[in-house]
N, C-alpha and C positions, 0 to 999 in steps of 0.2 A: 195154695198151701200157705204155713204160715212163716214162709222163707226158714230166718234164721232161728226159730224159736221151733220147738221140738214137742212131742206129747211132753216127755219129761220135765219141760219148763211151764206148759200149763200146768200140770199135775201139781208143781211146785208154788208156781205164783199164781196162778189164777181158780181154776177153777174147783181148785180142792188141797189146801193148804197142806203141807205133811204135820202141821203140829195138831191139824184140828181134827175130831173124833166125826166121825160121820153123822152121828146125833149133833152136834154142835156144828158143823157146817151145815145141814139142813135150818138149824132153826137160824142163823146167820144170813142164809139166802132168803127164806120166805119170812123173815121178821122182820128186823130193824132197821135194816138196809130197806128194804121195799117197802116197810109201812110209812118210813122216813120221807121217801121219795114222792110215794103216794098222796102224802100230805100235799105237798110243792105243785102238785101241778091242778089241784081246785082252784079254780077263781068263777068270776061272775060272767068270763066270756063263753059264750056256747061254740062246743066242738064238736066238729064231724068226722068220727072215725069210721071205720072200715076194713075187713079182710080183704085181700084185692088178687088176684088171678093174673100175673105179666106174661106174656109170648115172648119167646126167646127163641134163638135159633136151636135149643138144643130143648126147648120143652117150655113148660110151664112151671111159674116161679112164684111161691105162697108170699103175699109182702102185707105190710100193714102199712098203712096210710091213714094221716091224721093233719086235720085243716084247721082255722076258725070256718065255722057255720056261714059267715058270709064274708065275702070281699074276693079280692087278689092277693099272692105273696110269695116273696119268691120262694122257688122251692130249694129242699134239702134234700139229700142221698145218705142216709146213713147207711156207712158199712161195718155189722156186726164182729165182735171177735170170733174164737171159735167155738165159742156157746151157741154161738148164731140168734135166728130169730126166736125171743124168750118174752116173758113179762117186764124181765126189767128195762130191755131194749122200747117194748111198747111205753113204758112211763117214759122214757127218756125223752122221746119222741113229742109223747103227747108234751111233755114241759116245756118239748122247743117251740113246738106247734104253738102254745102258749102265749109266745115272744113274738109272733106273728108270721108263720113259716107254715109253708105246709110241705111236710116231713114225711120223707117213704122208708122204711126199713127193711129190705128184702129179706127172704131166706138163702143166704149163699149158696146153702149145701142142697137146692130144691134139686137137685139130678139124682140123688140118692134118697130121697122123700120129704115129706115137710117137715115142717118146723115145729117145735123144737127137735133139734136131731139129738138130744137126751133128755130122759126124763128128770123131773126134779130131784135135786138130792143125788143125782148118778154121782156114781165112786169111778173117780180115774182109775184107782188099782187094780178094779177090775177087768181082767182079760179081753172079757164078751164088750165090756165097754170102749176100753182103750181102742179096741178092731174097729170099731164101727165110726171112731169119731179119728182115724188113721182114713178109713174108706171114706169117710164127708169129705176131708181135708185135700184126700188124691183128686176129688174130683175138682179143683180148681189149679189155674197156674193164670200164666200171665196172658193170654190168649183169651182166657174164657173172663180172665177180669174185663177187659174191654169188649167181650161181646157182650156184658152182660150191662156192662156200663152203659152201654148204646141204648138196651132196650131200657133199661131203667130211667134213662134221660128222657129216654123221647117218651114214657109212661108220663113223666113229671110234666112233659112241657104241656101234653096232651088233657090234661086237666083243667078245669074253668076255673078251678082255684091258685091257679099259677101263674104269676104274673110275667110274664115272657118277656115284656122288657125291663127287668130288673136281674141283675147275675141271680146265680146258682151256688148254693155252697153245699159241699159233700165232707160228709168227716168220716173218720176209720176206726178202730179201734182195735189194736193184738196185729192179727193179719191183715186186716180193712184199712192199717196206715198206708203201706204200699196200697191197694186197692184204689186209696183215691189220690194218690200221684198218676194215676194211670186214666185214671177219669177225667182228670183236672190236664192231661198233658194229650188226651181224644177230644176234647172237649173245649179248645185254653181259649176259646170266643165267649163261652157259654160259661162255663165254670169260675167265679169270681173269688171266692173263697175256698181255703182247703185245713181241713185238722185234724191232726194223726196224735192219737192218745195210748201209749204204750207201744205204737207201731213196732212190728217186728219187721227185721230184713230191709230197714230204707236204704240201707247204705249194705254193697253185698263186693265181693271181685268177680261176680257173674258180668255177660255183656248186659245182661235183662236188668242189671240193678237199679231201682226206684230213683235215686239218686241223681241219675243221667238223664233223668228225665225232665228236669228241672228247669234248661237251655228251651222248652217247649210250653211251659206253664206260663200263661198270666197271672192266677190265682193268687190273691193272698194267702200266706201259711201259715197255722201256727203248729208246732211241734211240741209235744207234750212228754218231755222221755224220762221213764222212771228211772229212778236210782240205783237197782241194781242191773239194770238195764245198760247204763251207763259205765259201771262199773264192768259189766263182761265187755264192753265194746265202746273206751272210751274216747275215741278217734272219731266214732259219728259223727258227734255232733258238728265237729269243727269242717269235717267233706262236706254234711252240709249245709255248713255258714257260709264255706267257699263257693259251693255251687250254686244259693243261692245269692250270692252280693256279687257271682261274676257273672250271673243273669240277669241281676239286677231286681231282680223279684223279690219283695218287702217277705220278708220272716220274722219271727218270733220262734226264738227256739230256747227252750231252755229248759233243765233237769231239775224233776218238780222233789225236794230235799224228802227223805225217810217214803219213799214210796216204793213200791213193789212192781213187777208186771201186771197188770190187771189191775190198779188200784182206781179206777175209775167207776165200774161198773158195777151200783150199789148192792149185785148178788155173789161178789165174789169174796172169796175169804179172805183176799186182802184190798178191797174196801176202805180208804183213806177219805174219810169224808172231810177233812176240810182243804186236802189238795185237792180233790175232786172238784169241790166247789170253785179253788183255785180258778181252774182248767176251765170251768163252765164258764165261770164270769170272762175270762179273754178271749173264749170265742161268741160273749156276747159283743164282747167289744171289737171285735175281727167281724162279724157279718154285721155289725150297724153299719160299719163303716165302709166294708168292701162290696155290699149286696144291694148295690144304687141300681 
């Protein structure tokens, strides 16, 4: 689930703005946000993408996978928000892929069908919609994050395109910030880098909270927390500065100023493209540095 954030705060911040008209959030997701992005990720290197089919204890899980064409490198786990797996996740992908990573993106919600689990353009307000992306959401918790974590790791390692002796970084996004504290804290040999980009619920007064889990991580972090984010829960940040400097585990955490929940992910309606950018360049500079 997406802990602390609710249908009502995607509907709000992410995936469907309440000031925007359903015609004008359609053209916002499949226009300039995506034609933008689109642009970013041509270059002269040859890439090798892929639909890919992972085995999981509870089934089969639709993922994208995207490499350079030749070499080793290390690999990435992107964990989507609650959009899940979309186009814009694939560009994002394909850009980091770019940088020289070969990058998985699962479908979270593959136990309730593939991906995308909405169609373009879906209207939160809608009833039949909101049910169905409440039923995607029930089907995870903090249990099925790390089974899934496993199988998606060991997908990664099992690759010739992945260079196994160099760490691993996973980033999150909405719900996927927890998601990959949990990967990074199964995994804290393997998992070298970690970054949570509007993460919801890092910090919870559950025993399960993300948070706690920090005394278990090697991973470098960096933490990317929007503004009004900060603003319903402005105590996070500082649990975990403390969690992580009395771990000892190097973070980067900081509240990226006039951002939204979801402001990262170039199809959502609120889309901050030049924090977004922000946010990319520091974890370019987070896995140069952590992904030896």
């Amino acid at each position: 689930m997406c802990d602390d954030h609710s249908i009502d705060d995607m509907i709000a911040y992410g995936l469907r703005g309440p000031d925007l008209s359903r015609r004008r959030f359609g053209t916002l997701t499949f226009g300039a946000g995506l034609a933008l992005l689109a642009s970013r990720v041509a270059s002269a290197r040859e890439m090798s993408s892929s639909e890919v089919d992972i085995t999981t204890p509870d089934g089969t899980a639709d993922a994208y996978f995207v490499h350079p064409a030749t070499g080793k490198y290390p690999g990435v786990l992107i964990w989507p928000d609650a959009g899940g797996l979309r186009p814009a996740f694939k560009l994002m992908a394909h850009r980091l892929a770019e940088d020289g990573y070969s990058v998985l993106v699962p479908n979270p919600f593959y136990r309730t069908g593939k991906g995308p689990v909405l169609p373009p353009g879906a209207d939160m307000q809608d009833e039949a919609v909101r049910k169905k992306m409440m039923a995607a959401m029930g089907s995870l918790n903090p249990a099925t994050h790390v089974t899934d974590a496993r199988a998606f790791v060991g997908y990664l390692d099992s690759q010739p395109s992945v260079d196994r002796k160099r760490k691993m970084g996973t980033t999150g996004y909405c719900m996927g910030g927890p998601i990959t504290m949990r990967t990074a804290a199964t995994f804290p040999d393997r998992i070298g880098a970690g970054a949570s980009f509007h993460g919801g619920g890092l910090v919870t007064d559950r025993a399960d909270s993300p948070h706690l889990l920090v005394p278990k991580l090697k991973a470098q972090y960096l933490i990317a927390i929007a503004e009004n984010d900060d603003l319903r829960q402005p105590e996070a940040k500082t649990v975990l500065r403390e969690a992580f400097d009395k771990a000892m585990v190097p973070a980067e955490i900081e509240v990226y100023a006039g951002t939204m929940h979801g402001w990262c992910p170039p199809d959502t309606a609120v889309y901050n493209e030049a924090q977004a950018e922000k946010a990319w360049a520091r974890l370019q500079v987070l896995f140069g540095k952590a992904l030896v």
